[in-house]
C-alpha positions in Angstrom: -57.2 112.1 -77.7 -59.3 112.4 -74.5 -57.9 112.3 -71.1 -59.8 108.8 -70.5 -58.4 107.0 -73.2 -54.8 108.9 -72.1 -55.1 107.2 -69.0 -56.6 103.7 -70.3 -53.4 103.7 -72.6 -51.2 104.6 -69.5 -52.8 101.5 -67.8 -52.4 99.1 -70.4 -48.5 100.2 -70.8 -47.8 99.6 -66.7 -49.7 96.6 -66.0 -46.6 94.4 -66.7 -44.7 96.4 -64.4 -46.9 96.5 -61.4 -47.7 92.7 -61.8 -43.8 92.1 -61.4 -43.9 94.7 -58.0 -46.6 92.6 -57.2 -45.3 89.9 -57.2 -42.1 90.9 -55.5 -44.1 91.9 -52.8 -46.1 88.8 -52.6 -42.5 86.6 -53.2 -41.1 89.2 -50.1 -44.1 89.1 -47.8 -43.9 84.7 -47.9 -40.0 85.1 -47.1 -40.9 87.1 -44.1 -43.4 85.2 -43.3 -43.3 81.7 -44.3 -39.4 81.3 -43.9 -37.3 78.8 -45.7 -36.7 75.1 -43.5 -34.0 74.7 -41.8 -32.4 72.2 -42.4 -29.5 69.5 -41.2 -26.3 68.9 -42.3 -23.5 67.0 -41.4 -19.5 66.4 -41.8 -17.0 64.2 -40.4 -13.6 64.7 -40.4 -10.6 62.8 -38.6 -8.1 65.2 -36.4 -6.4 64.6 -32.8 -6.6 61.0 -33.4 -10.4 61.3 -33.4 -13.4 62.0 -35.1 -14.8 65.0 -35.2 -18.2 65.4 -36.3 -20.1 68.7 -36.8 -23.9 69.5 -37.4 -25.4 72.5 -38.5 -29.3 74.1 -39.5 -29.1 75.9 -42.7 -31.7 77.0 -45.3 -29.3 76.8 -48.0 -26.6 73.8 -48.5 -24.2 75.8 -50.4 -23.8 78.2 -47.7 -24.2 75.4 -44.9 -21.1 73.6 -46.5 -18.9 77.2 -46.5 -19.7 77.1 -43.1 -18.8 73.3 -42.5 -15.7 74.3 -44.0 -14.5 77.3 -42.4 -15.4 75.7 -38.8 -12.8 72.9 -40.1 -10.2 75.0 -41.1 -10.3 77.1 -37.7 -10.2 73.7 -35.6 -7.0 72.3 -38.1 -4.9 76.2 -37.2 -5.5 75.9 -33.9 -4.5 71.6 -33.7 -1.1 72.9 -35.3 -0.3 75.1 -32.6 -1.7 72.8 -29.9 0.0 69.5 -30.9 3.4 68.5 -28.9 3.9 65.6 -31.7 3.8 68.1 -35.1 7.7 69.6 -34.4 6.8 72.7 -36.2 4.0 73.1 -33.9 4.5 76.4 -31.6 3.5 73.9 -28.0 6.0 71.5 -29.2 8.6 74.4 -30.5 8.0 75.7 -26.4 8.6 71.9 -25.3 12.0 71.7 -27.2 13.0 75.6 -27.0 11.5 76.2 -23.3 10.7 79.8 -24.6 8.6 81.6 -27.4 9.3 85.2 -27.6 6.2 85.1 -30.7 3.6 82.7 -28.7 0.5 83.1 -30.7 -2.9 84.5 -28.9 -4.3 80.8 -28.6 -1.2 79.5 -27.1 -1.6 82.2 -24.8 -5.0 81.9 -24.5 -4.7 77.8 -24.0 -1.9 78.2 -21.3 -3.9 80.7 -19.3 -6.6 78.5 -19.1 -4.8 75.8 -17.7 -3.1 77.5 -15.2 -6.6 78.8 -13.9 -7.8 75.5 -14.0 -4.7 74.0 -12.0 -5.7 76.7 -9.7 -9.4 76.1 -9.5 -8.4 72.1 -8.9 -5.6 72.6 -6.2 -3.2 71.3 -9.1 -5.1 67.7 -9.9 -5.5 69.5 -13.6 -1.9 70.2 -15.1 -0.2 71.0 -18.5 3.0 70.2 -17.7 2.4 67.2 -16.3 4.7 66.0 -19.4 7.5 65.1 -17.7 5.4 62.3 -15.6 3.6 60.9 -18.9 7.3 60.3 -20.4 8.3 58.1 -17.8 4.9 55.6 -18.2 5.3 55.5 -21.7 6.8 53.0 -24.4 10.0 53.3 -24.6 11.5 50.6 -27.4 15.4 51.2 -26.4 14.6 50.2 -22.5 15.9 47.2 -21.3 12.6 47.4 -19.2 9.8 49.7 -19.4 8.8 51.9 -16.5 5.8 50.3 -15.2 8.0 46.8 -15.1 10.5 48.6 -12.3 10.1 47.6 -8.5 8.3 50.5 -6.4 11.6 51.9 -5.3 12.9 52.7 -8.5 9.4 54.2 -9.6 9.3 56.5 -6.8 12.7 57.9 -7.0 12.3 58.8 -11.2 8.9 60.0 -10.1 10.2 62.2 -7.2 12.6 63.6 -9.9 10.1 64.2 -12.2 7.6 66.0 -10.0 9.9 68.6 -9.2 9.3 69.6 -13.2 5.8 69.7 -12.5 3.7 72.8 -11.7 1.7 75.6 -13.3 3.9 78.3 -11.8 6.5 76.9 -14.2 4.9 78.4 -16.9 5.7 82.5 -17.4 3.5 84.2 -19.5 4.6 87.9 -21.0 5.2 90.8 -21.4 3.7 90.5 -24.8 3.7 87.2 -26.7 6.4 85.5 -24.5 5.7 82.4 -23.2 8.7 80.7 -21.3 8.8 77.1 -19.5 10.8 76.8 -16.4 14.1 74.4 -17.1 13.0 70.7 -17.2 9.5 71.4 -17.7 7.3 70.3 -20.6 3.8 71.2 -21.6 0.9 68.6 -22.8 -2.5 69.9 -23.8 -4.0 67.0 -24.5 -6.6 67.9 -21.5 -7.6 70.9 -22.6 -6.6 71.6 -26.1 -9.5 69.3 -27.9 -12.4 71.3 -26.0 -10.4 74.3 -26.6 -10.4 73.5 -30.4 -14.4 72.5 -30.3 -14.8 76.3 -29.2 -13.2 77.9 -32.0 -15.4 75.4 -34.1 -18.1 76.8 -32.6 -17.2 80.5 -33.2 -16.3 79.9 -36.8 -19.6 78.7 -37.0 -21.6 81.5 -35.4 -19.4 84.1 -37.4 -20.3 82.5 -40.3 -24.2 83.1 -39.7 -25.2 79.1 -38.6 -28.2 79.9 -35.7 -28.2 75.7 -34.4 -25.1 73.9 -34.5 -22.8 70.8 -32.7 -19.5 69.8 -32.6 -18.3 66.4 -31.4 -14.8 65.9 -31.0 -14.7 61.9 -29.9 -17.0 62.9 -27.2 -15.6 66.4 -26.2 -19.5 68.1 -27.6 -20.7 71.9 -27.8 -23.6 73.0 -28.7 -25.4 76.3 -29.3 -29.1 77.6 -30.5 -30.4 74.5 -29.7 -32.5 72.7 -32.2 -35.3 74.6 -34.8 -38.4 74.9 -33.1 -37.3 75.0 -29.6 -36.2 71.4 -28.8 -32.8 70.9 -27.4 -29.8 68.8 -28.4 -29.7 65.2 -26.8 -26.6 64.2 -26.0 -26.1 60.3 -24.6 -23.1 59.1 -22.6 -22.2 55.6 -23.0 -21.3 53.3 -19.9 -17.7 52.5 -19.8 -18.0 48.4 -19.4 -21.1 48.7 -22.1 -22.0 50.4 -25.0 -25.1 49.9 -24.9 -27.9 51.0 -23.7 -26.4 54.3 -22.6 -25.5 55.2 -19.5 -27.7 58.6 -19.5 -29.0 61.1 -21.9 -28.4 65.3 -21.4 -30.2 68.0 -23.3 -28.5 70.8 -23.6 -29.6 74.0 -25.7 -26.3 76.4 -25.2 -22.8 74.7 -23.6 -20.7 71.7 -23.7 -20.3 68.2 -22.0 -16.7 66.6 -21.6 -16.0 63.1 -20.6 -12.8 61.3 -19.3 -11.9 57.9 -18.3 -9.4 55.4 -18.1 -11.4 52.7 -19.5 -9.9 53.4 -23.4 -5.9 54.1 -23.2 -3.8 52.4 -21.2 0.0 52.8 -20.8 0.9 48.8 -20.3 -0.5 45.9 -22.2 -1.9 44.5 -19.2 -4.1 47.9 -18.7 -3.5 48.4 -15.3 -2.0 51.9 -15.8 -4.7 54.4 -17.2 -3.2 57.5 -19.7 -4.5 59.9 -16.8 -2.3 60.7 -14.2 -2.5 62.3 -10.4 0.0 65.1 -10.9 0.2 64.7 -7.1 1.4 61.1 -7.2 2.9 60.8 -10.7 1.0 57.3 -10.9 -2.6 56.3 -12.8 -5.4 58.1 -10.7 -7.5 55.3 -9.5 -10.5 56.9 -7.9 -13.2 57.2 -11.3 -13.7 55.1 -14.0 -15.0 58.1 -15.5 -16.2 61.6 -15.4 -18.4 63.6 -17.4 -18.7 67.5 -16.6 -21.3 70.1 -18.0 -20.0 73.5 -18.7 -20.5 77.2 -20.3 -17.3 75.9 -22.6 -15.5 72.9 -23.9 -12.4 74.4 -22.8 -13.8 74.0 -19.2 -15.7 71.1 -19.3 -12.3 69.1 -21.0 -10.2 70.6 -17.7 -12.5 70.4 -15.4 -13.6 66.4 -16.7 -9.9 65.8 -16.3 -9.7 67.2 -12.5 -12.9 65.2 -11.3 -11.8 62.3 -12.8 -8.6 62.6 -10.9 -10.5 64.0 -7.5 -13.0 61.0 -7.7 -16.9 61.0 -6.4 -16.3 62.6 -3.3 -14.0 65.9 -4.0 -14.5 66.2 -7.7 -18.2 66.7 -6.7 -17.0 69.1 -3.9 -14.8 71.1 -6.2 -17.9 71.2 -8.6 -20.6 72.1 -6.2 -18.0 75.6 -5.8 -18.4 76.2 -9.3 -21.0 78.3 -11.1 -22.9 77.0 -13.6 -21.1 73.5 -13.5 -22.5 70.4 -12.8 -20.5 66.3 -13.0 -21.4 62.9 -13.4 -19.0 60.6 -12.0 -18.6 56.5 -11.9 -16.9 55.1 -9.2 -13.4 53.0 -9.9 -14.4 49.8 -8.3 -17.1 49.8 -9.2 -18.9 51.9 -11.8 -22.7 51.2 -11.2 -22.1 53.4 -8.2 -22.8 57.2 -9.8 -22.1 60.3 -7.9 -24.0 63.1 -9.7 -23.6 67.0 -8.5 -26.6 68.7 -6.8 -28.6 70.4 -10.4 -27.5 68.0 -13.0 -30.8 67.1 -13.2 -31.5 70.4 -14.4 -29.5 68.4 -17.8 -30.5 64.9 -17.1 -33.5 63.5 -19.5 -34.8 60.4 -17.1 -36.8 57.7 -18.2 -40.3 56.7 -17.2 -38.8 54.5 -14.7 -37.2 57.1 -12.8 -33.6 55.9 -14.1 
């Protein structure tokens, strides 16, 4: 046989297989350059007497729901060590045992936090402000409940019970010790539910999502903005109206916290707001809310507490000291009257108006 026909024979064998390389190339070369949508999905779950609600950008569904999943999962470990109602949870273990010789790192992690942030707002944020929340609260065996006492009697339990309060009652290490001072009580309900958003957020990244938002009844982080550049919009309803909303933030990497009195009440009559001034042991009465921008959930949940508490005028001070930090605030009496920090227009998406 001749070398040409050799070689025409050769040809005719391999065409099949260099089609399929070619092919693979062509199937390889459109990946790279003609990538996959991305695109939404959702899930909504109920935890810490909430919703929480989280949105990711995926190419793929399958692996977008593993994802969905495993951000759930982290938020549910770290709301059974956080919660002070779940008795086999480790903060309400510390609240009964005042010491934990086996605290776990997000205990740790959660108490450290507050004690900066009780530092950072002269003491107007405060974990163990417990032992004032127990005296405002329902209490079926009382012949009458606390905020039914004359002023007297209120300021002599309260004087009692502020001498509980403090984050220098909490004693971190060596190790994994955690130990309360005796009398004092830990809540985290300020800064666990932004601290649990976070973890969300990480699961999330560790599992490979690029764009993704947790809202946790209004405690939101975000990261990777939106696909194609545009941010995530995040609106902040008016506390004596739903609607329209009060303002609109886009934010591509961070989190916004709000807190207000306006929802939870301790009497019937709701004259005593579920946030306390740990330096009066009655219902701060300076905001009717506060919304703060932050790197973190964990801070912007804190630090929303402490401005709320602080009102217009000091939370905006303690703000302007922070980095990277910016607050919204509504006035008490009335709440038309909005105090906003010097850059939170940086955030702020205004309307043609000017508004």
């Amino acid at each position: 046989m001749s070398s040409g026909a050799t070689k025409r024979n050769l040809f005719v064998r391999s065409w099949p297989f260099l089609l399929v390389l070619c092919l693979a190339a062509l199937f390889a070369a459109e990946r790279l350059l003609i990538p996959r949508p991305l695109n939404p999905f959702q899930a909504r779950r109920e935890m810490m007497d909430t919703w929480v609600s989280i949105t990711v950008y995926d190419e793929d569904e399958a692996h977008a729901a593993a994802a969905l999943e495993a951000a759930f999962v982290r938020m549910q470990e770290v709301v059974e060590i956080a919660s002070t109602f779940d008795p086999e949870a480790e903060a309400a273990r510390l609240n009964e045992q005042g010491r934990l010789d086996d605290a776990s790192p997000e205990l740790i992690e959660m108490l450290t936090e507050a004690r900066r942030f009780s530092d950072v707002s002269d003491g107007t944020f405060d974990v163990t402000i417990e032992p004032l929340l127990a005296l405002w609260r329902f209490d079926p065996q009382a012949d009458a409940q606390f905020w039914e006492l004359d002023t007297a009697a209120q300021r002599v339990a309260i004087d009692e019970a502020k001498a509980l309060v403090g984050s220098d009652r909490i004693v971190l290490g060596p190790g994994a010790r955690v130990e309360l001072l005796p009398g004092t009580q830990v809540t985290l309900g300020g800064i666990a539910k932004g601290y649990v958003v976070d973890q969300g957020l990480q699961a999330l990244r560790d599992a490979g999502i690029e764009h993704a938002l947790i809202d946790a009844g209004g405690d939101i982080g975000v990261y990777g903005g939106k696909p194609g550049g545009a941010a995530w919009e995040i609106s902040l309803r008016h506390p004596e109206d739903e609607a329209p909303a009060l303002a609109t933030f886009e934010l591509f990497e961070g989190a916004i916290a709000t807190s207000g009195n306006y929802l939870r009440y301790f009497d019937p009559e709701a004259q005593v707001g579920h946030i306390m001034d740990p330096r009066t042991g009655q219902s701060a009465f300076l905001s009717s809310s506060a919304t703060v921008i932050a790197g973190t959930c964990t801070e912007a949940d804190a630090l929303a507490t402490a401005v709320f508490v602080l009102g217009p005028v000091e939370g905006l001070g303690m703000v302007e000291g922070l980095e990277g930090v910016e607050a919204m605030v509504l006035d008490h009496d009335d709440p038309t009257e909005i105090a906003r920090s010097e850059h939170l227009d940086r955030y702020e998406i205004r309307k043609k108006d000017g508004t």
